[in-house]
Biotite code that builds the C-alpha atoms (Angstrom):
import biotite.structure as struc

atoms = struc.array([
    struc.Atom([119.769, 103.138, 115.534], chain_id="A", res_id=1, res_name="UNK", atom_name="CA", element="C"),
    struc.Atom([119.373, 104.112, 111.640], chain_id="A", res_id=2, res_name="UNK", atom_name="CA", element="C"),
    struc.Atom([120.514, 101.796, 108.840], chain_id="A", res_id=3, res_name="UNK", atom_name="CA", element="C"),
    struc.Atom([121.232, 104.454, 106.205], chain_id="A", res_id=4, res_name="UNK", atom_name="CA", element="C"),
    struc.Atom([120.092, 103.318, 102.183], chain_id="A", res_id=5, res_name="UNK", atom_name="CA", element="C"),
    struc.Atom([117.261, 101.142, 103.491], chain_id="A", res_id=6, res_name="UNK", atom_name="CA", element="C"),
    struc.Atom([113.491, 100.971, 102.136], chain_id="A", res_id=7, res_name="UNK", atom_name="CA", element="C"),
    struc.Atom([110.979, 102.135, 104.550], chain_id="A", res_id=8, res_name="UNK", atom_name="CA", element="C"),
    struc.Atom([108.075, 99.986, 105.815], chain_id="A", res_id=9, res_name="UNK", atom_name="CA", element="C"),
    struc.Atom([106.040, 101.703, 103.369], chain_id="A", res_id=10, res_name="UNK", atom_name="CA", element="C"),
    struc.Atom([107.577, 100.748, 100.706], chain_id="A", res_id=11, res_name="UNK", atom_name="CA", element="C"),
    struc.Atom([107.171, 97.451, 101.199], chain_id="A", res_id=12, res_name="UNK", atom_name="CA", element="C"),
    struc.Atom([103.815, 97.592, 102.433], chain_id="A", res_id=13, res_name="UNK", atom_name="CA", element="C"),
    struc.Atom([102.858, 99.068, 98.889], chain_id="A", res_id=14, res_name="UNK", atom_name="CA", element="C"),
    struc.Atom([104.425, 96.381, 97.545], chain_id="A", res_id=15, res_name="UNK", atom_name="CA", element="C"),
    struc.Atom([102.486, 94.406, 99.460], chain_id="A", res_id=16, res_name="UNK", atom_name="CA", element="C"),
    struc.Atom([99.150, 95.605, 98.913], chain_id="A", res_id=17, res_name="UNK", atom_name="CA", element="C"),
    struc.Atom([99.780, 95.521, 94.700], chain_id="A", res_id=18, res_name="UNK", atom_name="CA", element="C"),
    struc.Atom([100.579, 92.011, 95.184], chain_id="A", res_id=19, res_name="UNK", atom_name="CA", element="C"),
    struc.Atom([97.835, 90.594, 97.794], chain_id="A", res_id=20, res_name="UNK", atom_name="CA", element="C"),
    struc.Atom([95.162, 88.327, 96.784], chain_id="A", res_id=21, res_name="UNK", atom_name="CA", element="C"),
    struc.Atom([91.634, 89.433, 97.834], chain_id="A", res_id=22, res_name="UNK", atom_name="CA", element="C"),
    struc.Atom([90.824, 86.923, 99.987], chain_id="A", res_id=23, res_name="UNK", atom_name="CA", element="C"),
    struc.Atom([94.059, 86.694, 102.160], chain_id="A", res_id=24, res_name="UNK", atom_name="CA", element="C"),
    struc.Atom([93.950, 87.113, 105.642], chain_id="A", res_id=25, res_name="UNK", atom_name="CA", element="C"),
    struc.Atom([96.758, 89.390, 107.133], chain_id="A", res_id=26, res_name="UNK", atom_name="CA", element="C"),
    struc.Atom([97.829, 89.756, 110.646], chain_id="A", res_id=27, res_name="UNK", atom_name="CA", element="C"),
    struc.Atom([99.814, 93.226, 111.897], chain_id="A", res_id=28, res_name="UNK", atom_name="CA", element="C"),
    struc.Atom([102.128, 92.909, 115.301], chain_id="A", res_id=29, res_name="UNK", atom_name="CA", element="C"),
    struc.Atom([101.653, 96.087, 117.623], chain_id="A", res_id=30, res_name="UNK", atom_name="CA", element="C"),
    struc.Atom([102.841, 99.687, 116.664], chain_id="A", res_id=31, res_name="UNK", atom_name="CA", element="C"),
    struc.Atom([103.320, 101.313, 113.298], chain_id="A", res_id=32, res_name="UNK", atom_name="CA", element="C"),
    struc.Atom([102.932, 97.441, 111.794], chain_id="A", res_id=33, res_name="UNK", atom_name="CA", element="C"),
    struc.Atom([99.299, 97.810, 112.243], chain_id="A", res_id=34, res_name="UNK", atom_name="CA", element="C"),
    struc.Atom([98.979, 101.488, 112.090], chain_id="A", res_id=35, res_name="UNK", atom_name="CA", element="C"),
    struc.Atom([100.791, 101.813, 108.779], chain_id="A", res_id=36, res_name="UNK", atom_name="CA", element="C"),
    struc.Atom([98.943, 99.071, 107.480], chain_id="A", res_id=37, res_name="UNK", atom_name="CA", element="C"),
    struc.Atom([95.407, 100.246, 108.287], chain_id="A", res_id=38, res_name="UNK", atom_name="CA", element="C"),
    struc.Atom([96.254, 103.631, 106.622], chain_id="A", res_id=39, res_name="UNK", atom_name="CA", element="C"),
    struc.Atom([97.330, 101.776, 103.484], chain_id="A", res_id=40, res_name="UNK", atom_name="CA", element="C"),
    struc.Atom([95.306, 98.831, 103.059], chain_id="A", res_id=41, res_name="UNK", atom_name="CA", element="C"),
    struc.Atom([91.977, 98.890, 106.161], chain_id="A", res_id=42, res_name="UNK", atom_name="CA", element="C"),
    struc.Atom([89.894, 95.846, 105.146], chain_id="A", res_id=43, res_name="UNK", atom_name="CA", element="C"),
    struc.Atom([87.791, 93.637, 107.094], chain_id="A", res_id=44, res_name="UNK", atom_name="CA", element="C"),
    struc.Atom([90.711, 90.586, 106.434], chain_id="A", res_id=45, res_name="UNK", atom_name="CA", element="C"),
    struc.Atom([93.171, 92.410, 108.347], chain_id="A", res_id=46, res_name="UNK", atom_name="CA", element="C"),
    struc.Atom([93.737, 91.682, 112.087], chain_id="A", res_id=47, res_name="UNK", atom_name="CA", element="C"),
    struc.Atom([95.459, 93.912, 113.590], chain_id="A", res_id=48, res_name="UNK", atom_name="CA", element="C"),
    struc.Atom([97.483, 92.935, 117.139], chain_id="A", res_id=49, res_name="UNK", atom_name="CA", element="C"),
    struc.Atom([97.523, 95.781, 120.024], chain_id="A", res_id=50, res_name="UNK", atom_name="CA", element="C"),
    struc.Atom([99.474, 95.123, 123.195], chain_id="A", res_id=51, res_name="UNK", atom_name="CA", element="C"),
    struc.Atom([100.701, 92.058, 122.653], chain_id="A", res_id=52, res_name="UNK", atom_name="CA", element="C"),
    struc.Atom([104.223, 92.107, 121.951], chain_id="A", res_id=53, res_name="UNK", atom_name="CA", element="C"),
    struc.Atom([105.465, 89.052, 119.227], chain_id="A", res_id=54, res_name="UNK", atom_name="CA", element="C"),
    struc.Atom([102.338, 87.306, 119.600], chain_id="A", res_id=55, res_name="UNK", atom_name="CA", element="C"),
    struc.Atom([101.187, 88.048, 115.468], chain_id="A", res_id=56, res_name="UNK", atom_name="CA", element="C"),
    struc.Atom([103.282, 85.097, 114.658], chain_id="A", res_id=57, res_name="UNK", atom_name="CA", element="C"),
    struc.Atom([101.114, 82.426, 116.867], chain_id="A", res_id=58, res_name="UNK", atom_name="CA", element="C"),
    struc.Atom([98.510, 84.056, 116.088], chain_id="A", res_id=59, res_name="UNK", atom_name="CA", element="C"),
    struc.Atom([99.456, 83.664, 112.567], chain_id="A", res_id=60, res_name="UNK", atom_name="CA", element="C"),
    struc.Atom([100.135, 80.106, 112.888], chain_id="A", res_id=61, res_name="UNK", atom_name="CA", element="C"),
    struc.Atom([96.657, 78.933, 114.565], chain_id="A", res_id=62, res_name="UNK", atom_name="CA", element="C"),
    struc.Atom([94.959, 81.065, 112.124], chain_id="A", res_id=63, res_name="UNK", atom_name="CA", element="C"),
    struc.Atom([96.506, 79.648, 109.186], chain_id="A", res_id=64, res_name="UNK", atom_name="CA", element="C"),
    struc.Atom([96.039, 76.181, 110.007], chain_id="A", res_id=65, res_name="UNK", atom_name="CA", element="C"),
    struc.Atom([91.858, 76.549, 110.942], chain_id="A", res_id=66, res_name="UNK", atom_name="CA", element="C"),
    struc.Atom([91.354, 78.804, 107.568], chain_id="A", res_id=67, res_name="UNK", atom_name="CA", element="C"),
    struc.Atom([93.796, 75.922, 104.860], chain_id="A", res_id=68, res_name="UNK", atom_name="CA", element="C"),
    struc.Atom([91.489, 77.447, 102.365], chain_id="A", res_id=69, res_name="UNK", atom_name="CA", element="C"),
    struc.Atom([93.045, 81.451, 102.490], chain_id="A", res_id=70, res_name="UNK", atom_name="CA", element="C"),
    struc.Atom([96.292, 82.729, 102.112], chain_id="A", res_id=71, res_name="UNK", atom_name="CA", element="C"),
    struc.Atom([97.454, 83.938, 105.289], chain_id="A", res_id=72, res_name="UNK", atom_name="CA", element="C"),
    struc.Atom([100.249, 86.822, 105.622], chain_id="A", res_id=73, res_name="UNK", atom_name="CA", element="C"),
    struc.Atom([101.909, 87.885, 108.750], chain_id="A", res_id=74, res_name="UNK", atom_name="CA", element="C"),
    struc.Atom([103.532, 91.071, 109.380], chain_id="A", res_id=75, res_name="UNK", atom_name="CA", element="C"),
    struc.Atom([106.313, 90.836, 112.652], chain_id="A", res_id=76, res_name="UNK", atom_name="CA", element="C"),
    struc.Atom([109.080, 92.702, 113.722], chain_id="A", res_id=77, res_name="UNK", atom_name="CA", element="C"),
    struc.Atom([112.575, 91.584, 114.525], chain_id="A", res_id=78, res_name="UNK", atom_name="CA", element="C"),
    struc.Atom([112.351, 92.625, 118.139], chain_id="A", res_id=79, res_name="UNK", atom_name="CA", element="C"),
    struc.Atom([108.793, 90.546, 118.393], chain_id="A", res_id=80, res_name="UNK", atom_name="CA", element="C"),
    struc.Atom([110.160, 87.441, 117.066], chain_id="A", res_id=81, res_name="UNK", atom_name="CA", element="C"),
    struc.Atom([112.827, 87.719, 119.676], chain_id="A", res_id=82, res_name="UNK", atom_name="CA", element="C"),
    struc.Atom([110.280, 87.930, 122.360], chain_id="A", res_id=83, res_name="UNK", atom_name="CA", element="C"),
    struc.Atom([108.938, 84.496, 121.122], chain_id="A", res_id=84, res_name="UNK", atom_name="CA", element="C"),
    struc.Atom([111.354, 82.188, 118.974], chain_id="A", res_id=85, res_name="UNK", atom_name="CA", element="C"),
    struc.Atom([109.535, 79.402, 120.399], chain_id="A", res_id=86, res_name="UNK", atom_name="CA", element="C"),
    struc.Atom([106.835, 80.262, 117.974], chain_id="A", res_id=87, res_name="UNK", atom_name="CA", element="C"),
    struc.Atom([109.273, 79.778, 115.105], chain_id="A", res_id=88, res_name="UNK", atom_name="CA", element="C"),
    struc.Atom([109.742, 76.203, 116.364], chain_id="A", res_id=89, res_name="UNK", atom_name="CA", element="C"),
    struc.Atom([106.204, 75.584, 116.208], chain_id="A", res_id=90, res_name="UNK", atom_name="CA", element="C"),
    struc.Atom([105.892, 77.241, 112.693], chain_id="A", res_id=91, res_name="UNK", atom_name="CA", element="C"),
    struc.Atom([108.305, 74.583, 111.055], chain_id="A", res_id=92, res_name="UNK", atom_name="CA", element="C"),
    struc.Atom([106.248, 71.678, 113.510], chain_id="A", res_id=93, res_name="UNK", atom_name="CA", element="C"),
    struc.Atom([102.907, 72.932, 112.185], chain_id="A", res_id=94, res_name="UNK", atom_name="CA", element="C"),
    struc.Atom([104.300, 74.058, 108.828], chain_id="A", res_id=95, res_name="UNK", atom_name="CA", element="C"),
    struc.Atom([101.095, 75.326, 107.346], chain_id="A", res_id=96, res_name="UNK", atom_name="CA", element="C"),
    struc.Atom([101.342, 75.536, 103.434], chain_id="A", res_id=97, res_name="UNK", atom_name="CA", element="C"),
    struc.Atom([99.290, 78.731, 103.339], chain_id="A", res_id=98, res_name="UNK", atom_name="CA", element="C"),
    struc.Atom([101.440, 80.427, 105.924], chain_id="A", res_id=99, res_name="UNK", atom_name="CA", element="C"),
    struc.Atom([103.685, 83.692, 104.958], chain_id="A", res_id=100, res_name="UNK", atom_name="CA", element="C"),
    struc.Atom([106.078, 85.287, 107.070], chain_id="A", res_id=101, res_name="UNK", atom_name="CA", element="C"),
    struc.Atom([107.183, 89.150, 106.442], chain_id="A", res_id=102, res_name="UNK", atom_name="CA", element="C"),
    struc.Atom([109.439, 90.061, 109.399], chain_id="A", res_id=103, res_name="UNK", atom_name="CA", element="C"),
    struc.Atom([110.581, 94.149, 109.813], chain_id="A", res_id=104, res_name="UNK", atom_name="CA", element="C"),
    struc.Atom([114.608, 93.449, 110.254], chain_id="A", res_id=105, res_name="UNK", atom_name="CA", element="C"),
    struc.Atom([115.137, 97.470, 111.402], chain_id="A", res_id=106, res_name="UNK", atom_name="CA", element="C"),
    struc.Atom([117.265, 96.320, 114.449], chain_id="A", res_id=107, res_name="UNK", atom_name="CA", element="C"),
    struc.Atom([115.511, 97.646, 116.865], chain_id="A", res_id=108, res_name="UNK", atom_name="CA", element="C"),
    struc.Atom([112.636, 96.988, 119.204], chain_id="A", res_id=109, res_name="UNK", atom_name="CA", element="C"),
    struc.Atom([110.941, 99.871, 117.516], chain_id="A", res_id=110, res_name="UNK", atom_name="CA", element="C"),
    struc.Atom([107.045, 100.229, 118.795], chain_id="A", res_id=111, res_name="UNK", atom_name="CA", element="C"),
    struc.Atom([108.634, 100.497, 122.589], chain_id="A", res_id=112, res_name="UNK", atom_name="CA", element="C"),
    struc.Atom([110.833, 103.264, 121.656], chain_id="A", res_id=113, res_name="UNK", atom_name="CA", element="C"),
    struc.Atom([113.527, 102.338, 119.454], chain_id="A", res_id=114, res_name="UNK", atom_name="CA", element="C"),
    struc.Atom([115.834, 100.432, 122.051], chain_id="A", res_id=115, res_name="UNK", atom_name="CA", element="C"),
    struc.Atom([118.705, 98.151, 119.699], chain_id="A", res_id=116, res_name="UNK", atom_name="CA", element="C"),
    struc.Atom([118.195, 94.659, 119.340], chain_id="A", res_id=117, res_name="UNK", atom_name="CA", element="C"),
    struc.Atom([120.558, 92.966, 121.371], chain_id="A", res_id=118, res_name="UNK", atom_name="CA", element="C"),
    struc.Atom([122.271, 91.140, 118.517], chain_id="A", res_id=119, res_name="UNK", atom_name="CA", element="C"),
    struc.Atom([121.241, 93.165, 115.658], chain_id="A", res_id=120, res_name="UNK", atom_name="CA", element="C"),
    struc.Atom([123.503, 91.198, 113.166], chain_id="A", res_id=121, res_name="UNK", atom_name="CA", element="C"),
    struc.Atom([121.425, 88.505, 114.090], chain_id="A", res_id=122, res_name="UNK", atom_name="CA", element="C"),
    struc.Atom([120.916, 86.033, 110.704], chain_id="A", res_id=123, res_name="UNK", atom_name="CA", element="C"),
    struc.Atom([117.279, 85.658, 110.846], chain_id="A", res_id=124, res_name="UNK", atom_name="CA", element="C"),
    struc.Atom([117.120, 83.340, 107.480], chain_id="A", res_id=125, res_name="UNK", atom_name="CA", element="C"),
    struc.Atom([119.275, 80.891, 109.014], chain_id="A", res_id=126, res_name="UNK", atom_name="CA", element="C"),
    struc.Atom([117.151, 81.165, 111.953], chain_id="A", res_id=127, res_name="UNK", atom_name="CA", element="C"),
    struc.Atom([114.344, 80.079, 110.513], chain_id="A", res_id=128, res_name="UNK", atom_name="CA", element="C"),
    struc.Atom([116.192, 77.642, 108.155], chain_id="A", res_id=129, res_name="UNK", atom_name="CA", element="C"),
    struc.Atom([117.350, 76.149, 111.374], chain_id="A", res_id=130, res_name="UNK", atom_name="CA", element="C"),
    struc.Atom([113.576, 75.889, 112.398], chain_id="A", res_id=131, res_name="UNK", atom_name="CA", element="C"),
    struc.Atom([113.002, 73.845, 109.700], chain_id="A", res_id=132, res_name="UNK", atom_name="CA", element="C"),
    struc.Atom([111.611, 76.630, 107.547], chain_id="A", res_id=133, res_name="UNK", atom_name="CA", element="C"),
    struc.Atom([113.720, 75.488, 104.674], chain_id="A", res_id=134, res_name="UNK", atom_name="CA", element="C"),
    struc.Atom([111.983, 78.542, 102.054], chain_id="A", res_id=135, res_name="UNK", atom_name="CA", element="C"),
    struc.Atom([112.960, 81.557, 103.883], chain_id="A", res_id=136, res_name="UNK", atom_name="CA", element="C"),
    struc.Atom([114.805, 84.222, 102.192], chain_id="A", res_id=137, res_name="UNK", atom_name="CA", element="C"),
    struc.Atom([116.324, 87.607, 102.660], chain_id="A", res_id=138, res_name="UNK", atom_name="CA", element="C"),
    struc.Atom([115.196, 90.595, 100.415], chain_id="A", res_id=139, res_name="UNK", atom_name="CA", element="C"),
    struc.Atom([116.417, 94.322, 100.772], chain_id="A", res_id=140, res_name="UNK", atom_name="CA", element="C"),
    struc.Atom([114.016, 95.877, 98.317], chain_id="A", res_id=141, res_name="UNK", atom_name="CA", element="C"),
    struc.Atom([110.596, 96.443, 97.421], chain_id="A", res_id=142, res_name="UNK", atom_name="CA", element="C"),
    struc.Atom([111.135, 95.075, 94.052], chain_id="A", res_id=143, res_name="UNK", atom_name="CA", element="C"),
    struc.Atom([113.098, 91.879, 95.466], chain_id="A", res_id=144, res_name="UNK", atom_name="CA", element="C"),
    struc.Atom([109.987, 91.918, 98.126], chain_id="A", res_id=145, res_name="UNK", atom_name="CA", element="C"),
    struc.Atom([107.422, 91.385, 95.056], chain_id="A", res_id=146, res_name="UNK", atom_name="CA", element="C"),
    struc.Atom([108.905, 88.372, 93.346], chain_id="A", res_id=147, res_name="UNK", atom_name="CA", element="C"),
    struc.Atom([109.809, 87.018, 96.326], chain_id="A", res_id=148, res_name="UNK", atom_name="CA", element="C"),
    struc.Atom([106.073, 87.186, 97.440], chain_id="A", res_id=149, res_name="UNK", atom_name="CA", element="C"),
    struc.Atom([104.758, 86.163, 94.188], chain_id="A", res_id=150, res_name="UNK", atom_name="CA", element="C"),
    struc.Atom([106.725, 83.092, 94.408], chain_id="A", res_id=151, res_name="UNK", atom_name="CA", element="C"),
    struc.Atom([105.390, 82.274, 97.852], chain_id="A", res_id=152, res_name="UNK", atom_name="CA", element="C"),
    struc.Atom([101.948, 83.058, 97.254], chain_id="A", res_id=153, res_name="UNK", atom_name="CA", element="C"),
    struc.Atom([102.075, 80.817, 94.126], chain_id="A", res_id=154, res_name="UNK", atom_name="CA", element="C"),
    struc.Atom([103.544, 77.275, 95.980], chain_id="A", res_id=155, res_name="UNK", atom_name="CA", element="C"),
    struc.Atom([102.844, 75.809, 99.403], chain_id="A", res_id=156, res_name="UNK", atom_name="CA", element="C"),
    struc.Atom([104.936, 77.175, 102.251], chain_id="A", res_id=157, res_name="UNK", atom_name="CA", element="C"),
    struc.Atom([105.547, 77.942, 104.859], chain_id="A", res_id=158, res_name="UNK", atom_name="CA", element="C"),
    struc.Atom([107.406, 80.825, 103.734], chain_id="A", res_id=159, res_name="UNK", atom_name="CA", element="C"),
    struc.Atom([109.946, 83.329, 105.538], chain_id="A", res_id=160, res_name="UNK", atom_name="CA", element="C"),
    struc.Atom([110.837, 86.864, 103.744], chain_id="A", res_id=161, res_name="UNK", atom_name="CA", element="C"),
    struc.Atom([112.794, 88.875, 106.149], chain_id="A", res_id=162, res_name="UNK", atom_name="CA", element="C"),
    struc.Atom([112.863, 92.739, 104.778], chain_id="A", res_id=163, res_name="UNK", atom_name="CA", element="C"),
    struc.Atom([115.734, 94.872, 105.268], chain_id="A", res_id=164, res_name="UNK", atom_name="CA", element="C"),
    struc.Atom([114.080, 97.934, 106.209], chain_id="A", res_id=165, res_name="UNK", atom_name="CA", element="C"),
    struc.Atom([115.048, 101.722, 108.214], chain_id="A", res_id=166, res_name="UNK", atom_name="CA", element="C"),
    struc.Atom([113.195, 101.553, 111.542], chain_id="A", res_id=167, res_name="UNK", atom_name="CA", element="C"),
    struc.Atom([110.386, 104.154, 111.988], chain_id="A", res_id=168, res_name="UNK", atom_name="CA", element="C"),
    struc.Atom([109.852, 105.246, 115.215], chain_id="A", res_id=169, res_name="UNK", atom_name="CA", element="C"),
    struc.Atom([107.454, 108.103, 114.309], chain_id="A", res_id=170, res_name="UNK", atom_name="CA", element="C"),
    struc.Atom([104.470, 106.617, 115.223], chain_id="A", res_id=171, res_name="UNK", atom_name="CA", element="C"),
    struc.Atom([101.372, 106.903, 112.616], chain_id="A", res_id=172, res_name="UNK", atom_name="CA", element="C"),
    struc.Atom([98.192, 108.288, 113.040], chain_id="A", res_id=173, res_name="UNK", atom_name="CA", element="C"),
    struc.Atom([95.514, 105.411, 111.774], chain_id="A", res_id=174, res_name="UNK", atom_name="CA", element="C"),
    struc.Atom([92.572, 106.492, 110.055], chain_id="A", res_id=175, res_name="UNK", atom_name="CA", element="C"),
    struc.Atom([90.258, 104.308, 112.628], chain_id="A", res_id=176, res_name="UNK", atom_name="CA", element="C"),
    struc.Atom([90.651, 103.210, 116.040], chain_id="A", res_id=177, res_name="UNK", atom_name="CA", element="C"),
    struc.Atom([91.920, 99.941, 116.213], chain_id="A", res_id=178, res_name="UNK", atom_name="CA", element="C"),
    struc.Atom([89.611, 98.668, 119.286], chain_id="A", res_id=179, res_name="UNK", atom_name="CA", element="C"),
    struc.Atom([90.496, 95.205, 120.105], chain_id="A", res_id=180, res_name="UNK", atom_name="CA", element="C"),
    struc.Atom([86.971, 94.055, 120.665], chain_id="A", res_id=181, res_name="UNK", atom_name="CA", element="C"),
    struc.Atom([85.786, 95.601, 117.258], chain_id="A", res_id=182, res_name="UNK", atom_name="CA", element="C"),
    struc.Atom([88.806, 94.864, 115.616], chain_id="A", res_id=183, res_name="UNK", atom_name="CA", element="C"),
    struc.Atom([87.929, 90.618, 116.667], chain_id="A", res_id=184, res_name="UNK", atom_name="CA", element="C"),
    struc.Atom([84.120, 90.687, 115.695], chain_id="A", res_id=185, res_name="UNK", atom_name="CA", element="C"),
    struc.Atom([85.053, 92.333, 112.114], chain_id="A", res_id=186, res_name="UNK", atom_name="CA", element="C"),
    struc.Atom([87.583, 89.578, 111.200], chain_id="A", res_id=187, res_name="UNK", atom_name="CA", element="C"),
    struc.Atom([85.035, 87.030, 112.622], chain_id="A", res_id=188, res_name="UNK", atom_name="CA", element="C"),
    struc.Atom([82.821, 88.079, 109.982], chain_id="A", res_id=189, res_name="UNK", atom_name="CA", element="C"),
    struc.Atom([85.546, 88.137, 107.235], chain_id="A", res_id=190, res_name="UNK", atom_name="CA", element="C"),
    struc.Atom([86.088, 84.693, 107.922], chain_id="A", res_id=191, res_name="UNK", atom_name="CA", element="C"),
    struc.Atom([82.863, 83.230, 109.070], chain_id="A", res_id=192, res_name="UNK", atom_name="CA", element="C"),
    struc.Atom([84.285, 82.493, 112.477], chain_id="A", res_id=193, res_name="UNK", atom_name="CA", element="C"),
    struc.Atom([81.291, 82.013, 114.841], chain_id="A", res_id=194, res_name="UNK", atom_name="CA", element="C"),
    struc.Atom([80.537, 83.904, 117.925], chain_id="A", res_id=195, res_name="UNK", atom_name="CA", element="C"),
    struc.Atom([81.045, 82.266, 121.590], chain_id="A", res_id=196, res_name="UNK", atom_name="CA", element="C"),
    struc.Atom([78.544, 82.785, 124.206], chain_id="A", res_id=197, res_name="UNK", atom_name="CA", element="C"),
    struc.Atom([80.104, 82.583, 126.953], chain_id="A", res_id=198, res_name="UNK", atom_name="CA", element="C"),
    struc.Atom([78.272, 81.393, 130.193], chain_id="A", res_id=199, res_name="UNK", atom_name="CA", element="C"),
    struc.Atom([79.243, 81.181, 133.932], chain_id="A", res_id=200, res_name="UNK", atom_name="CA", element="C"),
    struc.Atom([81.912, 79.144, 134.964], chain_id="A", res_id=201, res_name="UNK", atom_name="CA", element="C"),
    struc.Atom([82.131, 77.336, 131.612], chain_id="A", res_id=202, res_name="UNK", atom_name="CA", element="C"),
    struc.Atom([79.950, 75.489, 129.388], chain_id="A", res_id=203, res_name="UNK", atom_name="CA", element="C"),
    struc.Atom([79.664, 78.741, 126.801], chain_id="A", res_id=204, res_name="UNK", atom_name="CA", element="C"),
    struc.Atom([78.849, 77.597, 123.395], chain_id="A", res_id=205, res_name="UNK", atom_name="CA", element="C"),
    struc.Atom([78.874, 78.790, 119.834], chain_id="A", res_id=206, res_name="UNK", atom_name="CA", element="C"),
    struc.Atom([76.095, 81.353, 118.531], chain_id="A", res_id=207, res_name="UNK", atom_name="CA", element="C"),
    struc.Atom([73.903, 79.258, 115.374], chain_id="A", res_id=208, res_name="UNK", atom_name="CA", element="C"),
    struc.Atom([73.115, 82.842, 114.321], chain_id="A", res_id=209, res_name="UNK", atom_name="CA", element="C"),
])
């Protein structure tokens, strides 16, 4: 299902990358989310979710409250958030001030083939709104995207920007692979997360080194 006149992912993602701090921490759900975003922006502050459909936003959400230091941004699709809501409940509970929210709003469920949302006039602003996510907002291009993140990045959130965008079910080609395992350890390091030896049947611990 193609919304005709809408900005790509791409476009917003550029808009994205001109417009994020250096030290923010950004998580990608599944598919083109993280693939598109590795190809435009790879750094060692980006995590990027594989095989785990809507999970980016509790991810997200833990993330953002161990790291209050960093900006954390969070990349999900309509379809993901779906899968989950009750992590949208949770996000106005926890309501971490360094927490923003980009979700895709193509309508479909696009990185498991392109299948229609099942109410894809869906408001997802009230949505969250209704979460108690009172600064959530609805922005149909780039340019709109860019203030609207500007203003979030510069007050305490949480903050909701749904994008407007055409789905893309051509799926991109990153320029690594995007192993799970290597994909963990390098954000560990990005962040200064310590590593857990794990032992037999519990009692694992954190690595001093």
């Amino acid at each position: 299902m193609v919304k005709g006149g809408r900005p790509s992912r791409e476009d917003y993602y550029r808009a994205l990358a001109s417009e994020l701090p250096q030290d923010a921490l950004v998580v990608t759900a599944l598919g083109n989310a993280s693939y598109l975003w590795a190809t435009l922006h790879h750094r060692p502050e980006n995590f990027y979710v594989e095989d785990a459909m809507g999970l980016a936003l509790p991810l997200a959400v833990g993330l953002a409250l161990a790291q209050p230091g960093r900006r954390v941004v969070v990349v999900e699709g309509d379809g993901g958030l779906l899968m989950h809501l009750g992590a949208l409940v949770t996000l106005g509970a926890a309501a971490p001030k360094n927490l923003t929210v980009l979700l895709i709003d193509n309508g479909v469920h696009a990185a498991s083939g392109g299948q229609a949302l099942t109410n894809p006039a869906l408001d997802f602003t009230a949505l969250a709104r209704a979460s108690a996510i009172d600064q959530s907002v609805h922005v149909a291009t780039p340019a709109a995207f860019a203030d609207a993140l500007r203003a979030a990045l510069a007050r305490g959130g949480p903050h909701f920007i749904v994008l407007a965008a055409e789905p893309d079910l051509e799926v991109v080609s990153p320029p690594i692979a995007l192993d799970p395992v290597v994909t963990k350890h390098r954000f560990m390091g990005a962040i200064g997360a310590l590593r857990y030896v794990p032992k037999l049947f519990g009692g694992g611990r954190l690595a001093s080194d």
